[in-house]
ZAGURO-279948 format. One record per atom (N, C-alpha, C): residue in one letter; y, z, x. Coordinates in steps of 0.2 Angstrom, whole numbers, padded with zeros to 4 digits, always signed. Example, Ala and Ser with C-alpha at 12.3 -4.5 7.8 and 13.67 -1.06 7.14 Angstrom:
2
A-0028+0039+0066A-0022+0039+0062A-0016+0039+0066S-0011+0035+0064S-0005+0036+0068S+0000+0039+0064
//
This chain:
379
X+0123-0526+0173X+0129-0523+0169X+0130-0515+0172X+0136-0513+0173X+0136-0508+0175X+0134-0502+0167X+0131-0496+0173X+0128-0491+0164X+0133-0488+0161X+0135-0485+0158X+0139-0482+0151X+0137-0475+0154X+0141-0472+0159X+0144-0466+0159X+0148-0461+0157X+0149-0455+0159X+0155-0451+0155X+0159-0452+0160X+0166-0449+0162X+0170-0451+0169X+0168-0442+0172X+0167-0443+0179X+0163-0438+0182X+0170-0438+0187X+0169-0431+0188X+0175-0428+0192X+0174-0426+0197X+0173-0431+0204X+0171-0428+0210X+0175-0428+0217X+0182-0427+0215X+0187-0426+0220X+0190-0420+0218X+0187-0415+0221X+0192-0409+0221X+0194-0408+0225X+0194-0409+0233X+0196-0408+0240X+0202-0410+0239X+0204-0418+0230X+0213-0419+0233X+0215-0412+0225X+0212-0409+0221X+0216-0406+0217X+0210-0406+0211X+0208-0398+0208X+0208-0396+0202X+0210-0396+0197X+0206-0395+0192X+0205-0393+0186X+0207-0386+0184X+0214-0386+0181X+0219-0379+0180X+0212-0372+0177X+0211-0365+0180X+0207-0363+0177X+0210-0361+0168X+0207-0359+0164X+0208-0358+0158X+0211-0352+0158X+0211-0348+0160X+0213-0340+0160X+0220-0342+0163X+0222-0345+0172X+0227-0346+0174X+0231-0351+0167X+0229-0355+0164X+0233-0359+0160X+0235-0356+0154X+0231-0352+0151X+0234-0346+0145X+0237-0341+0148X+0239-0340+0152X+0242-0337+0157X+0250-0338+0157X+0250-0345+0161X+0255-0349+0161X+0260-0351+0155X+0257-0353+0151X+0257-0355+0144X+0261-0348+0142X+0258-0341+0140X+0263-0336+0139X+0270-0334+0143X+0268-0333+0149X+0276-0333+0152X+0280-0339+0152X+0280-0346+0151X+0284-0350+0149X+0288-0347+0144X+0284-0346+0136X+0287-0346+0134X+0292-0339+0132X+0294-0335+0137X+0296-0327+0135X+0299-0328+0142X+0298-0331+0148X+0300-0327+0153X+0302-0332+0157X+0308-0337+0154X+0313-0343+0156X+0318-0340+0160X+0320-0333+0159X+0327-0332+0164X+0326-0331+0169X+0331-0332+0175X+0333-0333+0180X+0330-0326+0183X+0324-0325+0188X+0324-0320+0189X+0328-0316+0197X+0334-0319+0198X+0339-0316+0201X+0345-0313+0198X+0344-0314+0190X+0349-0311+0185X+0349-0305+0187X+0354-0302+0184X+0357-0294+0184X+0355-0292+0178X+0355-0296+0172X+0353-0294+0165X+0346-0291+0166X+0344-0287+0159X+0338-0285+0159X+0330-0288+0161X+0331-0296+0153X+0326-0301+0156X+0325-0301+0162X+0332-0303+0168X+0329-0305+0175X+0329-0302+0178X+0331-0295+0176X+0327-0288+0180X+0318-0288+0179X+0316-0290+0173X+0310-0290+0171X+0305-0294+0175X+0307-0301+0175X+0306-0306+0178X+0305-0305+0185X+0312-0301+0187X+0309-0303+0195X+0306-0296+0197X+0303-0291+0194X+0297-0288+0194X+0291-0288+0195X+0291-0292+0188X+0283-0298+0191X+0281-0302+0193X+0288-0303+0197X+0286-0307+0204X+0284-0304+0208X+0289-0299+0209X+0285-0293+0214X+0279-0290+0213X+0276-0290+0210X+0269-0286+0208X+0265-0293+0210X+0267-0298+0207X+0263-0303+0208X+0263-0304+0217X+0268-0306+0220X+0266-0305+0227X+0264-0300+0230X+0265-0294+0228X+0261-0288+0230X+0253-0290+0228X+0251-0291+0224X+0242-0290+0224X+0243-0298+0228X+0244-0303+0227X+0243-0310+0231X+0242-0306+0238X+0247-0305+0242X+0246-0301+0248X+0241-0295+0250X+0240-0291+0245X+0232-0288+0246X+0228-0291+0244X+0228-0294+0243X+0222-0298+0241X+0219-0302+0249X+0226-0304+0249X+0224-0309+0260X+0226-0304+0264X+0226-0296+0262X+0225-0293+0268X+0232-0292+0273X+0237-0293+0268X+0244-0295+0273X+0250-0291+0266X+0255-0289+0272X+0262-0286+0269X+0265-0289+0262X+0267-0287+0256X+0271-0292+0253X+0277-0297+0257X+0281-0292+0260X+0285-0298+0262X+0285-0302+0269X+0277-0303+0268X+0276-0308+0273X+0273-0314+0270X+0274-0313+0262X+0270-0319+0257X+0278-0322+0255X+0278-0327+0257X+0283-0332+0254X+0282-0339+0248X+0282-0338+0243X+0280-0342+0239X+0284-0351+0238X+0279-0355+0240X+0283-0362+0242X+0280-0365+0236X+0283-0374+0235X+0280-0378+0232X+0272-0380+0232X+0271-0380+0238X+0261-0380+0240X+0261-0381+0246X+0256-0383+0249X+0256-0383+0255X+0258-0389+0260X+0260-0392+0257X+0264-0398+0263X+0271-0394+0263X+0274-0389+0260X+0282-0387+0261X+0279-0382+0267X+0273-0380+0265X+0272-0373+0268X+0269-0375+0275X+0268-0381+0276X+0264-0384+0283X+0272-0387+0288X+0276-0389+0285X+0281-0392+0286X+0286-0388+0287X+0286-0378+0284X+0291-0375+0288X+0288-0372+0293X+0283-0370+0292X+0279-0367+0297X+0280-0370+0306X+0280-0375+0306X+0281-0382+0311X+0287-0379+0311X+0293-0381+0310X+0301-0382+0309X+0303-0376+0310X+0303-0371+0304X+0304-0365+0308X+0301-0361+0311X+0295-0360+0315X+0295-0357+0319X+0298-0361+0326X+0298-0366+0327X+0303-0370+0331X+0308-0370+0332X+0312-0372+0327X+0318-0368+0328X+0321-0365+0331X+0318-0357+0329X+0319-0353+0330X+0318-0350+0336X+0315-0355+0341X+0315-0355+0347X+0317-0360+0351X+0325-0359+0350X+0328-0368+0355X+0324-0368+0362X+0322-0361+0365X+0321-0362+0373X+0312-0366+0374X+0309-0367+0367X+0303-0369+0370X+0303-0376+0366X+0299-0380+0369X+0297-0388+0366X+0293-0391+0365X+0287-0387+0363X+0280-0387+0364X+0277-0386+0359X+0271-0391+0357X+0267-0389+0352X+0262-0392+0351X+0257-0388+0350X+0251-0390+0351X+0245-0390+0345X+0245-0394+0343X+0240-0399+0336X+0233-0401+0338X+0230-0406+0333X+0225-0410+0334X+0227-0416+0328X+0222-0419+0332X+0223-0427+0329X+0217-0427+0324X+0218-0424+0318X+0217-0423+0313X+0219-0420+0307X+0224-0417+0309X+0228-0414+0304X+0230-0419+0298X+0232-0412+0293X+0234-0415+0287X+0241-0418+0286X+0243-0424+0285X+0248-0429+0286X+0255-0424+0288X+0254-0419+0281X+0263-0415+0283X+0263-0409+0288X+0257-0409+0295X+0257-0409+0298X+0259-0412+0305X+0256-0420+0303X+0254-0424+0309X+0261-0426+0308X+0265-0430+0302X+0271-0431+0300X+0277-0425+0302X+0276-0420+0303X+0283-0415+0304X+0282-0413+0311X+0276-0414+0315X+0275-0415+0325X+0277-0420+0326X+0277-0426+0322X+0280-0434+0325X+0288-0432+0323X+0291-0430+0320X+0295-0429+0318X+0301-0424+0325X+0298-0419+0325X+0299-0416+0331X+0299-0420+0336X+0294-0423+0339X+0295-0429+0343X+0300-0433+0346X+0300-0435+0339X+0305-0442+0339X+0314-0441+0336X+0313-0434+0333X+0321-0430+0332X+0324-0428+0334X+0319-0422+0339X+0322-0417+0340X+0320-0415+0348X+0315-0420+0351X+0313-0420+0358X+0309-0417+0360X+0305-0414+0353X+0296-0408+0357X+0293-0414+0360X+0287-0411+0363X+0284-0413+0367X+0276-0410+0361X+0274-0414+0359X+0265-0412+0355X+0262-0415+0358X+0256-0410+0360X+0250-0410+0363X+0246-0412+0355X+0241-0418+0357X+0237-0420+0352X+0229-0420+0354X+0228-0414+0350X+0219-0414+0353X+0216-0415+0352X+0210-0420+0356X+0204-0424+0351X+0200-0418+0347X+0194-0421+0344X+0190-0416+0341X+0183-0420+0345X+0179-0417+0344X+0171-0419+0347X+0168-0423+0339X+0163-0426+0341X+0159-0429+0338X+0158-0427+0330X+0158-0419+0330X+0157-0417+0322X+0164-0414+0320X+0171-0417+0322X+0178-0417+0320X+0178-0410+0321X+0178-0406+0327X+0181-0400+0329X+0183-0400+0333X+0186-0396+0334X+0193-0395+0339X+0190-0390+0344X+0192-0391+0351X+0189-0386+0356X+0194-0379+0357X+0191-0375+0357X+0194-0368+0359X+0197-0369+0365X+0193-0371+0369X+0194-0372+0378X+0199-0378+0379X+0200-0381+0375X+0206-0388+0374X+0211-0385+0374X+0209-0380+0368X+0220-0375+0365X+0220-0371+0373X+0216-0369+0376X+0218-0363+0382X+0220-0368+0388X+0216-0374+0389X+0220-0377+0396X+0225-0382+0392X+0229-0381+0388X+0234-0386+0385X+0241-0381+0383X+0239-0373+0384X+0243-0367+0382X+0250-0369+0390X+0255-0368+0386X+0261-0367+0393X+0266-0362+0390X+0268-0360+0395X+0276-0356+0396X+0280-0359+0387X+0282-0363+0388X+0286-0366+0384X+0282-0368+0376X+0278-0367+0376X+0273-0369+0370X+0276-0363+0363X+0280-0368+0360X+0281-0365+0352X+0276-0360+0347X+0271-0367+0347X+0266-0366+0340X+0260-0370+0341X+0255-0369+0337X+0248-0370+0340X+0247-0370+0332X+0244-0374+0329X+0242-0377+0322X+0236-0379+0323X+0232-0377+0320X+0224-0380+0319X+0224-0379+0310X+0221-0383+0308X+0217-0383+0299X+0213-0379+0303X+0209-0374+0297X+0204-0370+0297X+0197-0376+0295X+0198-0380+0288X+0193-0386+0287X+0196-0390+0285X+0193-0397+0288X+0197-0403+0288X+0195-0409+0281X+0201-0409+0278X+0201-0410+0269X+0196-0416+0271X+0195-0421+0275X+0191-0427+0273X+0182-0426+0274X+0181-0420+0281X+0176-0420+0283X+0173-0414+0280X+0176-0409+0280X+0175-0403+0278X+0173-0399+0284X+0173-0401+0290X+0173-0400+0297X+0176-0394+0295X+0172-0387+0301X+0176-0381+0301X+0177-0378+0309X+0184-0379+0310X+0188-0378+0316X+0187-0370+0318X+0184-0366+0326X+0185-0360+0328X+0191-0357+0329X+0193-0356+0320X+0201-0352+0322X+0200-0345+0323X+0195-0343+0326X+0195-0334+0327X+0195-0337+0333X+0192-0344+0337X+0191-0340+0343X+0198-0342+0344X+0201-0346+0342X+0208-0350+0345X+0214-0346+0343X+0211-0340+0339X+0218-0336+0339X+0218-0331+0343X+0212-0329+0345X+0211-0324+0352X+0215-0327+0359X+0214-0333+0359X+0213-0337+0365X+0223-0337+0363X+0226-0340+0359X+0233-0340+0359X+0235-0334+0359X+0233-0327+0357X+0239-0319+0359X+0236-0319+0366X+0229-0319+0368X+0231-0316+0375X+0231-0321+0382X+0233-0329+0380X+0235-0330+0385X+0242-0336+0384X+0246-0333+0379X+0254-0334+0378X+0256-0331+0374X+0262-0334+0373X+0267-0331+0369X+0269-0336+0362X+0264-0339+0360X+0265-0346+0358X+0263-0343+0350X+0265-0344+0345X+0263-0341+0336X+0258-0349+0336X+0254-0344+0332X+0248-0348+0326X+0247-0348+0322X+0247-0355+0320X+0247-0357+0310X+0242-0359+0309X+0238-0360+0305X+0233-0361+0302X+0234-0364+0293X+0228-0370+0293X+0231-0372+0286X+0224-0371+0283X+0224-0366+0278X+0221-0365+0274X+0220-0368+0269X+0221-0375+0267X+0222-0375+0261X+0216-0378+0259X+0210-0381+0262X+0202-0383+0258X+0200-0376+0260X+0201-0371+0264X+0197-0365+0265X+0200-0360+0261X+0205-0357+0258X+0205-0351+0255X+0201-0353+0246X+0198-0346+0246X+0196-0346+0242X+0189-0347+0243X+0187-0350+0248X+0179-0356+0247X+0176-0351+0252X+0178-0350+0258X+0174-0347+0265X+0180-0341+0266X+0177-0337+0270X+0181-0331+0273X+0187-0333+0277X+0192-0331+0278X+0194-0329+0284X+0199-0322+0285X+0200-0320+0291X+0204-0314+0292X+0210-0317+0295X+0215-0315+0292X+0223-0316+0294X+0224-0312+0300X+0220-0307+0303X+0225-0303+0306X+0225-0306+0314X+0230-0307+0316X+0232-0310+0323X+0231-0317+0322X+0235-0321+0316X+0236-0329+0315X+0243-0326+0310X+0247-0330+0312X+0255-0327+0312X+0256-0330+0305X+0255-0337+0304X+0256-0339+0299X+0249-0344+0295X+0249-0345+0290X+0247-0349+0287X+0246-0352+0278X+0246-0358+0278X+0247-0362+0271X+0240-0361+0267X+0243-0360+0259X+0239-0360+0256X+0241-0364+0247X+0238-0368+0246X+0240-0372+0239X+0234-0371+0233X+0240-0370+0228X+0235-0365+0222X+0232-0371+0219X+0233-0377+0220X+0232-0382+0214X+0226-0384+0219X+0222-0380+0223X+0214-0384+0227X+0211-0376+0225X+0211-0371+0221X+0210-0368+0218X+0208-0366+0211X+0211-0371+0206X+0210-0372+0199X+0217-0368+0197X+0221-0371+0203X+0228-0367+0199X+0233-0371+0197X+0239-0370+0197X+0244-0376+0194X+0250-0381+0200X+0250-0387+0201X+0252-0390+0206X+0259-0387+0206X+0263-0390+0215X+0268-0387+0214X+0268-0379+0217X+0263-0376+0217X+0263-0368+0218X+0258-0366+0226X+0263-0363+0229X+0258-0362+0237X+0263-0358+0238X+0260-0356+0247X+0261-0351+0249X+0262-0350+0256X+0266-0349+0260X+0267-0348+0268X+0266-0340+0269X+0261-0339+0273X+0261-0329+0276X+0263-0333+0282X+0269-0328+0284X+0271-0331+0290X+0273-0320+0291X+0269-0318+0294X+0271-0311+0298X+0277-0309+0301X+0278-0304+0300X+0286-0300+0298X+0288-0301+0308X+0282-0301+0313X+0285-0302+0320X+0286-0309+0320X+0285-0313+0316X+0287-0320+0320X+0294-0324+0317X+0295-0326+0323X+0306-0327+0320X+0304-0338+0316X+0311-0337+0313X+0310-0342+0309X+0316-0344+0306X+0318-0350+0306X+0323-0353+0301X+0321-0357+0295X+0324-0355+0291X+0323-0360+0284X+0323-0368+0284X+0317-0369+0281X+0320-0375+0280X+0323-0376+0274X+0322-0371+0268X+0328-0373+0262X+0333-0370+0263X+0338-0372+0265X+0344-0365+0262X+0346-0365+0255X+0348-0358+0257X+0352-0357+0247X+0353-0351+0247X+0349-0345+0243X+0352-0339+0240X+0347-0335+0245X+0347-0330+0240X+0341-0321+0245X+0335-0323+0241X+0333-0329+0240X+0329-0330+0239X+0322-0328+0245X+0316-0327+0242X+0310-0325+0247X+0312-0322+0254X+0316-0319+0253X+0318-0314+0259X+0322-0318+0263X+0327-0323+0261X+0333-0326+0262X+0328-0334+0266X+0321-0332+0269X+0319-0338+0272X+0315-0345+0264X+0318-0346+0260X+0317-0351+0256X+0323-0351+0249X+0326-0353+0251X+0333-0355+0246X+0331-0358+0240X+0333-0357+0234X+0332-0361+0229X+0329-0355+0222X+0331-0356+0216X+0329-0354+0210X+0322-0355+0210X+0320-0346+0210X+0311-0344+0210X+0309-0351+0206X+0303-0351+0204X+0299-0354+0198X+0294-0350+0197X+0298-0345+0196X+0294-0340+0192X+0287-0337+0190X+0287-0343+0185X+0280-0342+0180X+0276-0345+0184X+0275-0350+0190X+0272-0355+0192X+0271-0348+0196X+0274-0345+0201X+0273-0340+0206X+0270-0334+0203X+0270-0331+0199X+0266-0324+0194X+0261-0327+0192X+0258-0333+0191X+0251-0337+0188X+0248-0335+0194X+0252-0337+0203X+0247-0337+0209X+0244-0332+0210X+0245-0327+0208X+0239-0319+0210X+0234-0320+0207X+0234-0323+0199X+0230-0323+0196X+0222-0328+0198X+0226-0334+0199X+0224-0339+0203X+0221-0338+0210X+0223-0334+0214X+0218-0333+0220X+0214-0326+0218X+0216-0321+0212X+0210-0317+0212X+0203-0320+0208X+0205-0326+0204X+0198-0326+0202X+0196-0330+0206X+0197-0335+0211X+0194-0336+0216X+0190-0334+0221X+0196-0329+0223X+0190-0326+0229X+0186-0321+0223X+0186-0316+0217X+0181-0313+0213X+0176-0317+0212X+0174-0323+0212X+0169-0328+0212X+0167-0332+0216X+0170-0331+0221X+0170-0336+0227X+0162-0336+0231X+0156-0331+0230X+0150-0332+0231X+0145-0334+0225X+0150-0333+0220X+0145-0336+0213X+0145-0345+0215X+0153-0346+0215X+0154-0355+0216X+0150-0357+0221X+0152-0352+0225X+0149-0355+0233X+0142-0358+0233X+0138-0352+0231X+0130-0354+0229X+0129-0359+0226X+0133-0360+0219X+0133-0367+0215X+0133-0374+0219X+0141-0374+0221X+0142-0380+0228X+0137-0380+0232X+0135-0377+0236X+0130-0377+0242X+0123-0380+0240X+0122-0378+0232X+0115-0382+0231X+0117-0388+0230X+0123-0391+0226X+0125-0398+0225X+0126-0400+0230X+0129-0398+0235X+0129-0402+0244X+0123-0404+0244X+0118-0400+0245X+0111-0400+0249X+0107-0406+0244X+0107-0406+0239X+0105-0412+0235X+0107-0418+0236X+0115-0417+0236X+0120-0425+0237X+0117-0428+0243X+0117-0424+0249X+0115-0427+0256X+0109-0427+0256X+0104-0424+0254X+0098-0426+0253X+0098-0434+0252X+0100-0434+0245X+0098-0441+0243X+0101-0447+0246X+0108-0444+0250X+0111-0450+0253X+0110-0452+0259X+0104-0448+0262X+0102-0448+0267X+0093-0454+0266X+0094-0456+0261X+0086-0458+0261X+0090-0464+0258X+0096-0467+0260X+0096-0473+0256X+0098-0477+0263X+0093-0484+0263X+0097-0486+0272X+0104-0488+0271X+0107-0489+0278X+0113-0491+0279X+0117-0485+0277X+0117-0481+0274X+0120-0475+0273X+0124-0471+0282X+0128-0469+0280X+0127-0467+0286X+0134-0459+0286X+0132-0454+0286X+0136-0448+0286X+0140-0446+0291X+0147-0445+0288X+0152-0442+0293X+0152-0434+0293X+0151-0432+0288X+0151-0424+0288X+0148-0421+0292X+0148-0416+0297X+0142-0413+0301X+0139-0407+0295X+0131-0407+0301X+0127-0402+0298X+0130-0396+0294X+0136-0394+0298X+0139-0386+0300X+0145-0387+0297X+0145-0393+0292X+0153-0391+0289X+0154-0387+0283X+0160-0386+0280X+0161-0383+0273X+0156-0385+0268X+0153-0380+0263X+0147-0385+0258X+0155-0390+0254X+0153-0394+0248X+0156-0394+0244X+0160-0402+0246X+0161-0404+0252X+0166-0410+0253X+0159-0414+0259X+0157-0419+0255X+0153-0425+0257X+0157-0430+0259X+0155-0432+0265X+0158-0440+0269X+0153-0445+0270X+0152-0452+0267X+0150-0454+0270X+0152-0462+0271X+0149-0466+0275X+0150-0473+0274X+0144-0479+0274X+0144-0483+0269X+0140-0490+0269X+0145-0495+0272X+0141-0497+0279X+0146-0501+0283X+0147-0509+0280X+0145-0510+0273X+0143-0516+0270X+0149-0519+0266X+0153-0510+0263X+0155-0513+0256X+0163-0507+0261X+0169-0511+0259X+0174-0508+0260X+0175-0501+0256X+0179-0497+0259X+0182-0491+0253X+0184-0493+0249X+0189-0496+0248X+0193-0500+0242X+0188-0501+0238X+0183-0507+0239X+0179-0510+0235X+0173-0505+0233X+0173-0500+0239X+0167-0498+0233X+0171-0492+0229X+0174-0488+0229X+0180-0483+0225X+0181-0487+0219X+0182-0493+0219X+0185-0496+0212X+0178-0499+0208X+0172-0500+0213X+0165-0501+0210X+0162-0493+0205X+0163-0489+0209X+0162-0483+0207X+0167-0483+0202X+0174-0482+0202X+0180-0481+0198X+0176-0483+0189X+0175-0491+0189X+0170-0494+0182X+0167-0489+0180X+0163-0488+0186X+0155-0485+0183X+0157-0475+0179X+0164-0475+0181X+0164-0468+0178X+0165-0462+0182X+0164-0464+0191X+0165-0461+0195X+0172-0459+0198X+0173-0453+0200X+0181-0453+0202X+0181-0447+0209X+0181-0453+0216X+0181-0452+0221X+0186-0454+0226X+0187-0451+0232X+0194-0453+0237X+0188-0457+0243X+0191-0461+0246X+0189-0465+0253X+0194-0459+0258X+0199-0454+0256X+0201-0450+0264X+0206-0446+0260X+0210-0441+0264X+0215-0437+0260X+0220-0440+0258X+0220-0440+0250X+0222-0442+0242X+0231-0443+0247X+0234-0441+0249X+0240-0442+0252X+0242-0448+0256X+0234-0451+0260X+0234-0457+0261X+0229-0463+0259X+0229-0461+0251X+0224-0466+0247X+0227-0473+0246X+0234-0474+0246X+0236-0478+0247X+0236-0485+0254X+0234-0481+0258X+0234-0486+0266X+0227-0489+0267X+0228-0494+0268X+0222-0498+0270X+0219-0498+0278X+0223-0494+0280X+0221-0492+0289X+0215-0486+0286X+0211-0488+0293X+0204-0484+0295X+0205-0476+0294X+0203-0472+0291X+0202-0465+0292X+0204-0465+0300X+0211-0460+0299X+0211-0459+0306X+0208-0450+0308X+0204-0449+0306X+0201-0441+0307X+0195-0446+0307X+0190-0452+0307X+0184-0453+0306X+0186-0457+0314X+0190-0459+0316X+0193-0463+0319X+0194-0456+0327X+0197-0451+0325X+0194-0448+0330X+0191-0444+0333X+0185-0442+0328X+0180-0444+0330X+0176-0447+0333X+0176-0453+0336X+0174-0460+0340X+0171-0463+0335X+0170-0464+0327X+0168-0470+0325X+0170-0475+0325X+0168-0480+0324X+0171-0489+0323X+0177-0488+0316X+0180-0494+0318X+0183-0496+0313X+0182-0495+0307X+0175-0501+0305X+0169-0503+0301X+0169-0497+0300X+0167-0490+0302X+0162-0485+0299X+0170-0480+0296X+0175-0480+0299X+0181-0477+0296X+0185-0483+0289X+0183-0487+0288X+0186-0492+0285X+0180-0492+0278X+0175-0489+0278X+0171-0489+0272X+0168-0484+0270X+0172-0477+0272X+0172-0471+0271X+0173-0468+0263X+0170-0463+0260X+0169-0463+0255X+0169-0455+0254X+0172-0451+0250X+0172-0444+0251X+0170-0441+0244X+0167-0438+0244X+0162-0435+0237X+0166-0426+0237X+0172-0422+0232X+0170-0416+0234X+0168-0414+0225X+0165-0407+0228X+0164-0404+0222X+0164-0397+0219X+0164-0395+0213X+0167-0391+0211X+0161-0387+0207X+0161-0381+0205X+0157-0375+0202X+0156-0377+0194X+0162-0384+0194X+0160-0388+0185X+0157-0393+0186X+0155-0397+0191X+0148-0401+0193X+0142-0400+0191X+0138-0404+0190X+0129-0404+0188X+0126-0408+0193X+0120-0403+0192X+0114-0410+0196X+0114-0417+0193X+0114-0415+0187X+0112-0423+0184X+0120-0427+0184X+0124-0426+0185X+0130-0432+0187X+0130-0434+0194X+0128-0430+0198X+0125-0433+0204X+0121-0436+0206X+0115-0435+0200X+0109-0440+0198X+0110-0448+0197X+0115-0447+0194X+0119-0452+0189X+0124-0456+0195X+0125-0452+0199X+0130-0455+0204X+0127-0457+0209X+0122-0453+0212X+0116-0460+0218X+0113-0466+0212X+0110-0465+0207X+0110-0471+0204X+0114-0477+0202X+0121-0475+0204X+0125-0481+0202X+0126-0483+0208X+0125-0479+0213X+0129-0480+0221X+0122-0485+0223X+0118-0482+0221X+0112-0490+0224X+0112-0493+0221X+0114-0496+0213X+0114-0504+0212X+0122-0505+0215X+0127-0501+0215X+0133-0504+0218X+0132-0508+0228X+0127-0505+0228X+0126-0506+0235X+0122-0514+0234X+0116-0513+0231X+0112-0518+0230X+0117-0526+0227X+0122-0524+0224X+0126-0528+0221X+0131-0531+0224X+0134-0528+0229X+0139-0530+0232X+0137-0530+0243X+0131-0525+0242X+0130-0526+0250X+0126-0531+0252
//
């Protein structure tokens, strides 16, 4: 019989836990600070003041101008304009260079250009531990080349891509803008914005509230809206702020990066336990390399399908992804395990463990114990 657990929460890679501070936060601006902050009246004089303050410290805080923080839905708006509009806005180029890894509203808004609009995407493999080659982006750079998109870390593997060397490598040998998606990295690991033109970030892989992210896209790089509407966000995102969701986001990325080496240490022992253990069980077999992000575990038992053992886990109290939560639906093989060179079999029974600074040793005690009778029981 399966044991009597509590339900353990180990998928943050697709979405956190609101922290308590941003939620009584939110909680109070709701309810005082409803008007419209493009009003003329007093209220939305008030209202769209803290906004601006709030994108002002958000933007120091990453090291970048206020008005180069555009406040979006999260980061599939903000991966999906970044594509789009800097494209556009460049009818003389057709080119754009990716990897075959990306996150769907990446991979989806390159196919898209493709098949719409007649770009030409370069699609890069990654090596064996799901990185993208610096020397790939340089012999794959042309005249014509719009944008250059690399993830920083890859939401399934937790693989981390060399975007310092790939942005050096894009200013001094094109003319091509680089975007970066931040969104398993901000907050977790460093990075320097300076000379990466654009980049997404989503407050809800933060412990902030969904719906809330952000495009830094640099006051040199040209762009068209993908929303049109009013003067909103320096006329490049159309549409009535949301206000209180957008004034919560400073809050939300200061206590993150403020804590971001307390949590870290926390994560990095609970990686190094999790793999430890998973590594001493046979048949197991790890997708994540040595050198990825701590915090997001991959593995596979080529015995028992993802489905099958996700829903076995599911019983027992466990709450994990087989790939990114966007594609939990498809019964197709991981295609990021997939380009990597592993089999079907090893992408088709993929299991993804992430974790968070509210984890214990002992729930992952509890979760290698149910994963070997689950194994025992079904492989």
């Amino acid at each position: 019989m399966p044991r009597e657990v509590n339900r353990i929460y180990l998928d943050t890679a697709s979405t956190t836990a609101v922290h308590p501070e941003v939620l009584e936060t939110y909680k109070e601006l709701l309810t005082r600070y409803y008007v419209n902050s493009e009003s003329l009246y007093s209220e939305g004089a008030e209202v769209h003041r803290m906004l601006e303050k709030a994108r002002a410290a958000a933007a120091g805080l990453l090291g970048v101008q206020a008005e180069e923080l555009i406040f979006t839905a999260g980061s599939s708006e903000s991966n999906s304009s970044a594509v789009k509009g800097v494209c556009f806005a460049q009818p003389g180029k057709k080119h754009i260079i990716t990897t075959q890894i990306e996150h769907s509203s990446i991979m989806n808004s390159c196919r898209q250009m493709e098949r719409v609009f007649g770009y030409e995407v370069t699609w890069l493999p990654v090596n064996e531990y799901g990185v993208v080659s610096a020397e790939d982006v340089r012999k794959n750079l042309r005249e014509d080349t719009a944008l250059v998109s690399v993830m920083h870390v890859n939401n399934e593997t937790g693989a981390i891509n060399p975007v310092d060397e790939i942005k050096e490598i894009v200013k001094k040998r094109s003319h091509a803008y680089f975007h970066v998606d931040m969104t398993q990295s901000a907050g977790k690991i460093p990075v320097d914005l300076r000379d990466i033109d654009l980049a997404s970030i989503s407050a809800h892989k933060l412990e902030g509230l969904k719906g809330s992210g952000i495009l830094i896209k640099k006051k040199h790089v040209p762009f068209e809206p993908l929303i049109n509407g009013g003067e909103q966000e320096f006329n490049l995102r159309g549409g009535t702020s949301n206000a209180c969701v957008n004034i919560v986001f400073a809050k939300t990325l200061r206590l993150a990066l403020e804590n971001q080496k307390k949590y870290h240490e926390h994560i990095r022992q609970l990686s190094d336990y999790l793999k430890q253990e998973l590594k001493s069980i046979d048949g197991i077999e790890m997708n994540t390399p040595e050198n990825a992000m701590d915090g997001i575990i991959n593995f596979s038992y080529e015995g028992i399908p993802s489905e099958v053992m996700q829903n076995a886990l599911n019983t027992r109290g466990f709450m994990v992804s087989a790939r990114s939560t966007c594609e939990s639906h498809s019964n197709n093989p991981s295609y990021v395990l997939k380009a990597m060179g592993f089999s079907d079999l090893r992408a088709s029974s993929c299991i993804r463990v992430s974790l968070s600074r509210r984890n214990t040793q002992e729930e992952l005690k509890s979760f290698i114990l149910n994963l070997k009778e689950i194994i025992q029981n079904y492989g």
